[in-house]
N, C-alpha and C positions, 0 to 999 in steps of 0.2 A: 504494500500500500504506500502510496506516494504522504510523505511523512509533511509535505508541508498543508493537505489536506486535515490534518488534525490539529492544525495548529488555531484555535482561537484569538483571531483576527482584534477582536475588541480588547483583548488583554494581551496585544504584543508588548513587550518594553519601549519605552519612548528611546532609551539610551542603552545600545550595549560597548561595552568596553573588551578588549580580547588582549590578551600578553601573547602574542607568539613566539612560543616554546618550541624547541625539539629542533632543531634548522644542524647544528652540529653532530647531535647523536646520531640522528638520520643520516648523515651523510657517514657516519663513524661507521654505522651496521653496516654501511655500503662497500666498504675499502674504500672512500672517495675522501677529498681535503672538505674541510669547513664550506669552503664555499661553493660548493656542488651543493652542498644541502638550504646554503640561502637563495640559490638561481632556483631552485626546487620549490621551496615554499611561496614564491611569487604565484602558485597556482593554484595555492590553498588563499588567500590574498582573494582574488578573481573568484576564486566559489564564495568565498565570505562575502565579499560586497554584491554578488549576485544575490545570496539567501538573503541576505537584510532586508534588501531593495523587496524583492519575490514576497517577505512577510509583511512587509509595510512599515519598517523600522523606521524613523527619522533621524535618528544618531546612529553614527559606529564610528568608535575610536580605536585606532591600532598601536599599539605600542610598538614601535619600529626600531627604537637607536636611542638607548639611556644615554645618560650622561656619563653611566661610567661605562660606557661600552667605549669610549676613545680611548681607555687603559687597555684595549684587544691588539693582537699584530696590527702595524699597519698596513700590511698588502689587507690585511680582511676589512678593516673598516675604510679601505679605499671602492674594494670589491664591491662591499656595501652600498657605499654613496655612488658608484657609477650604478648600482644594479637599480637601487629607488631611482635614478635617474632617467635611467634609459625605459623603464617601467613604467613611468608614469607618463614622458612623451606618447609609447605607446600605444597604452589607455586613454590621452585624454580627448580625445573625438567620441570613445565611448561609452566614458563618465558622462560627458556632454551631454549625446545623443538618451540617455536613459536619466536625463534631470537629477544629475546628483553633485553637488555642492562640492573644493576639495579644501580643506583646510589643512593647517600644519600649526603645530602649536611646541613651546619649546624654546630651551637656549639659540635662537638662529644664528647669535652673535657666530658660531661654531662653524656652523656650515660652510664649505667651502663654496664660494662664490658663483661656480659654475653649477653649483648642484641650487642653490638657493633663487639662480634667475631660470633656472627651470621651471624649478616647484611655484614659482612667482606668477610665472607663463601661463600654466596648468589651472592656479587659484583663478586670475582673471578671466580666462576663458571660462569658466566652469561658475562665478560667483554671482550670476542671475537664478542657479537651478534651486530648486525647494522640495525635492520629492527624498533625498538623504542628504544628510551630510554626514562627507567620510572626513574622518579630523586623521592624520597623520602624525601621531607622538615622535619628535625626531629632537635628538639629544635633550631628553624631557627628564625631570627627576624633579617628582612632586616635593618634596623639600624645598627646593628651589623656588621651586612654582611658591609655594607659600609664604617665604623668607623674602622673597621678590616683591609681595602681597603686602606684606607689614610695612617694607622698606617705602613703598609708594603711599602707603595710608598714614606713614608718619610724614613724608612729606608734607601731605595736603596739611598736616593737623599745623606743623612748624608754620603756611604760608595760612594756617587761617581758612583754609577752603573746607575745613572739615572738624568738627568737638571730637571729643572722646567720649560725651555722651552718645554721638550719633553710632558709634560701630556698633554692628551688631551681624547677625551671619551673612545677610544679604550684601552687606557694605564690602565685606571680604570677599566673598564671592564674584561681584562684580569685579576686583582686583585679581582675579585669577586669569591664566590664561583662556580658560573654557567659559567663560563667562556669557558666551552667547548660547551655551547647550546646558541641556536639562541636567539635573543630578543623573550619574548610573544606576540604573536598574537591574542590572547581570550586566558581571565579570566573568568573561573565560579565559581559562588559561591552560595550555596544551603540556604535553612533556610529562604528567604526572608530577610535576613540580607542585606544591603548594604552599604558595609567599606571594605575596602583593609587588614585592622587589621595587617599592616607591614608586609607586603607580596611581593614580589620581588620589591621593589618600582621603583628603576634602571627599570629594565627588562618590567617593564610594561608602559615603557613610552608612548608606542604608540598602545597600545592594545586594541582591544573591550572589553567591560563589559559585562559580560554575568549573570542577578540575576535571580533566578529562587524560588519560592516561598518550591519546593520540599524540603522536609529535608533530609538528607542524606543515610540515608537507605532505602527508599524509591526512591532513584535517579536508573536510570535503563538506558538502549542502548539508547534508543528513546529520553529519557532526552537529553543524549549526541548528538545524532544526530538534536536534535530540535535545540540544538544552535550551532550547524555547521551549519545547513541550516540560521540561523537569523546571524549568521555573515557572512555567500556568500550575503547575500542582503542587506547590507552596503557597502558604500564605502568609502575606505580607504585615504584620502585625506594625509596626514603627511605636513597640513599644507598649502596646496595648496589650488586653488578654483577645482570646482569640471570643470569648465572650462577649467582648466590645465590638469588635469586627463584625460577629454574626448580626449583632442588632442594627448596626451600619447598612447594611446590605439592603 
């Protein structure tokens, strides 16, 4: 049975978030180098933003290149940045063509130049669409993101643009990078790994986990749709008894 047929449409997540995991080990089972398994997972990449799109998601964020991932060799984090590169030329006629948004969030100060008037290229062409938006985490390390947050909200406070009675979650929020997308709803994260590894830490206050043992190039539709369907059959409490919720309903 086609798995996206079970999916309840009125309870998709507004925002999923995915760590992809496995891109090395994969390639390790192979006898192949490290980056055989990241050219690989660019196709797990393409089923993920196809299942989004296919369930009706609005957000999906990908975790693409921490900030400590610049500690890696660097022929890999070159591999890297040409492979998002050439990957998203690619794609973007049809990201385009299927109305979906691209964004990139992140230390960009990082990125090497040639890869950042790419990604620049791709956002603009693509920043009238509203049917997804794919956010691209690229040297991202939610720390940062938050330490970056405070640094801006004391400014305003020092020039007067802002009290320290006014903060409050919303105020922070808007100082985040993601400030234009909704809280996380479901996290996945591939590899059988499970850790957050500084990954929207804010945003995922109240999210489901989603760990799945698959490595990352190996992740496909069905992958995605098995934990749309395992988060419609949780329930979402934010704190409440489940008591509270039934009488909600």
């Amino acid at each position: 049975m086609d798995l996206l047929t079970q999916i309840n449409t009125d309870k998709v997540p507004s925002h999923v978030a995915v760590i992809m995991d496995g891109n090395g080990r994969w390639a390790k089972q192979k006898g192949k180098p490290r980056v055989f398994g990241h050219k690989n997972g660019v196709k797990a990449v393409r089923q993920t933003i196809d299942a989004a799109g296919n369930a009706g998601i609005k957000a999906l964020t990908l975790f693409a290149f921490s900030t400590e991932n610049w500690n890696r060799p660097k022929a890999e984090v070159k591999t890297l940045m040409t492979l998002l590169l050439t990957s998203l030329k690619r794609e973007a006629n049809e990201l385009d063509k299927n109305n979906i948004k691209l964004q990139v969030i992140g230390n960009l100060e990082s990125i090497p130049s040639s890869v950042l008037k790419g990604l620049n290229k791709v956002i603009e062409q693509t920043k009238s669409n509203d049917a997804l938006t794919l956010t691209i985490a690229l040297s991202y390390g939610s720390r940062e993101e938050i330490v970056n947050a405070v640094k801006n909200i004391s400014k305003k406070i020092v020039n007067k643009e802002l009290s320290i009675e006014e903060i409050d979650e919303n105020i922070l929020n808007n100082h985040l990078y993601t400030f234009t997308l909704p809280d996380v709803d479901l996290m996945i994260r591939t590899s059988g790994e499970k850790r957050i590894s500084n990954f929207l830490l804010w945003q995922i206050a109240y999210a489901e986990l989603h760990f799945t043992d698959v490595l990352w190039p190996d992740f496909s539709k069905d992958n995605f749709y098995n934990a749309l369907l395992e988060y419609q059959n949780r329930e979402r409490r934010y704190g409440k008894t489940s008591d509270q919720i039934e009488k909600n309903k």
